[in-house]
C-alpha positions as CSV (number, residue, x, y, z in Angstrom):
1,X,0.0,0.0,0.0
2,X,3.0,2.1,0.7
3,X,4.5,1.5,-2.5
4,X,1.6,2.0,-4.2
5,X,0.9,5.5,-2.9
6,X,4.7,6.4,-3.7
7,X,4.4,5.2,-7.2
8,X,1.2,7.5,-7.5
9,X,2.5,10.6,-6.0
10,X,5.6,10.6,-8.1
11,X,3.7,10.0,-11.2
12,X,1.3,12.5,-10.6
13,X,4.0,14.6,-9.1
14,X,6.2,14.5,-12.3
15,X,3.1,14.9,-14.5
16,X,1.8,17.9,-13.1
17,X,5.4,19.3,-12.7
18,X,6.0,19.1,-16.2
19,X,2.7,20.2,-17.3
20,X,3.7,23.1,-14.9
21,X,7.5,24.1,-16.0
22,X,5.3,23.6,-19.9
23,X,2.6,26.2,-18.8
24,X,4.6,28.9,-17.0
25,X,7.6,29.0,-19.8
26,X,4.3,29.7,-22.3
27,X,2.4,32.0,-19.9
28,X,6.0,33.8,-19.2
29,X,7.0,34.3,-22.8
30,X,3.6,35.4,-23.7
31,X,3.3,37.8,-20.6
32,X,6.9,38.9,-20.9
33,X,6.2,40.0,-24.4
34,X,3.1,41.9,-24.2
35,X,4.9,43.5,-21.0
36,X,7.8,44.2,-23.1
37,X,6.0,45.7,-26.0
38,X,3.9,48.1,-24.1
39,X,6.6,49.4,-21.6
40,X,9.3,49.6,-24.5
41,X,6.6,52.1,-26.4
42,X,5.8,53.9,-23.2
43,X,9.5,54.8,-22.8
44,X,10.1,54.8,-26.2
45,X,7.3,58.1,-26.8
46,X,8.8,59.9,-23.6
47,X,11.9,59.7,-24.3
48,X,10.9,61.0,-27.8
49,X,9.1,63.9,-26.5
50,X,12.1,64.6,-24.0
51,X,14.4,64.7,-26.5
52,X,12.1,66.8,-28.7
53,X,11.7,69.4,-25.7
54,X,15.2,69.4,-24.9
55,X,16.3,70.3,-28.5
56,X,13.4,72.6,-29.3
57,X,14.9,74.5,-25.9
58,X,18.5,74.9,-27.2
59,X,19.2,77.4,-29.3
60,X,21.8,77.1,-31.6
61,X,25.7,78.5,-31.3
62,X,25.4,81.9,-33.1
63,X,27.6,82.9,-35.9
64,X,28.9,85.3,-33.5
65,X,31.1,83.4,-30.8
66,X,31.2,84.6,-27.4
67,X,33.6,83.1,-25.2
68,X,32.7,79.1,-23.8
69,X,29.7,80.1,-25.5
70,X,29.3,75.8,-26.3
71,X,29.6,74.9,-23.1
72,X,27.0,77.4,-21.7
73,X,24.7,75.7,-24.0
74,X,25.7,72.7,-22.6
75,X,25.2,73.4,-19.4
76,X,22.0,74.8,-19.7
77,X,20.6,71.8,-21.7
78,X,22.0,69.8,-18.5
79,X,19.9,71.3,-16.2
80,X,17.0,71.7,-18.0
81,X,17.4,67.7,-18.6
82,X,18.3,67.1,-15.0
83,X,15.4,69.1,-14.0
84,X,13.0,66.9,-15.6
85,X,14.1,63.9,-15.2
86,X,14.2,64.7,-11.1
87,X,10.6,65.6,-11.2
88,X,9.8,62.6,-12.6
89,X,12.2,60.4,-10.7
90,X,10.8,62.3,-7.6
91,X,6.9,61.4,-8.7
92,X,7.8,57.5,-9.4
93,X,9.9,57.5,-5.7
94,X,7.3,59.0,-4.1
95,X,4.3,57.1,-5.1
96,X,6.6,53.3,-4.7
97,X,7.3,54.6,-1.2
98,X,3.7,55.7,-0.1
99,X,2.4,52.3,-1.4
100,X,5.0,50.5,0.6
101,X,5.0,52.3,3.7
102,X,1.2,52.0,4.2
103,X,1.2,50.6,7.6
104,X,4.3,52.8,9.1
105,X,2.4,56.1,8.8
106,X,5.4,58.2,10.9
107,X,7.8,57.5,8.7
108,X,5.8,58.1,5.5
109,X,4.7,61.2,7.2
110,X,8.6,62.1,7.2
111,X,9.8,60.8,4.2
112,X,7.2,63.1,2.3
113,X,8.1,66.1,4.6
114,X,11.6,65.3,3.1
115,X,11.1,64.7,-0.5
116,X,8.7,67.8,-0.5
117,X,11.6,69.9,1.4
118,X,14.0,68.5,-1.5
119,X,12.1,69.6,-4.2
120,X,11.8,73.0,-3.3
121,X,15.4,73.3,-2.4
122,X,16.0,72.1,-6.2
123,X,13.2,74.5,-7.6
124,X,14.8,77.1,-5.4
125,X,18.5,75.8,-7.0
126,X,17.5,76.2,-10.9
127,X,15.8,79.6,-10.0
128,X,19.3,80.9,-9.0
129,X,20.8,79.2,-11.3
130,X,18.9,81.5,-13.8
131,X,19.1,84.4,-11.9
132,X,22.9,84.0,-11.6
133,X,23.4,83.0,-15.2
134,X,21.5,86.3,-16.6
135,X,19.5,83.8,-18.4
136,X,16.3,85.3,-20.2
């Protein structure tokens, strides 16, 4: 009777652990794929439209060189990049830490104190940035 119930688990066992490895491969590819296809196009048209704003924002070097004038452009189109890509970093952070900090609410409470206190501190940055810069 032992054997007998041995034999049956492990046949049924193996079965059902094939049909399983067979089902979740499928089910993975398939998945992975469609998965793959839409986030690849989501970051595929942001990027686009990032790099579209970033070079609609640059102006182009001027037949009349000023000094380094390259590398103010350059530095400019950096912080006009790092600033957006913050904000959204900042957005995505913020809303993976609220859904995982659900049931600490004291330190949610002062992580968002802190990420809201960090944003204005860069808002504040890139305003004197601009201010500094005699930027128009």
């Amino acid at each position: 009777m032992l054997i007998y119930g041995l034999l049956i688990g492990l046949t049924y066992g193996l079965a059902y652990g094939l049909i399983g490895i067979i089902i979740g491969i499928i089910i993975g590819l398939i998945i992975g794929l469609i998965l793959g296809i839409i986030i690849g196009l989501i970051l595929g048209v942001i990027s686009w439209l990032i790099g579209g704003l970033i070079s609609g924002l640059t102006s182009d070097i001027q037949t009349r060189f000023q000094p380094n004038q390259g590398i103010k452009n350059s530095f400019i189109n950096a912080i006009i990049f790092g600033a957006i890509v913050s904000v959204i970093a900042l957005l995505v952070f913020a809303v993976l830490f609220n859904s995982f900090l659900e049931p600490l609410p004291l330190i949610k409470e002062r992580l968002t104190v802190f990420w809201v206190r960090l944003f204005f501190i860069f808002v504040n940055f890139v305003q004197l940035f601009f201010e500094v810069a005699e930027m128009p």
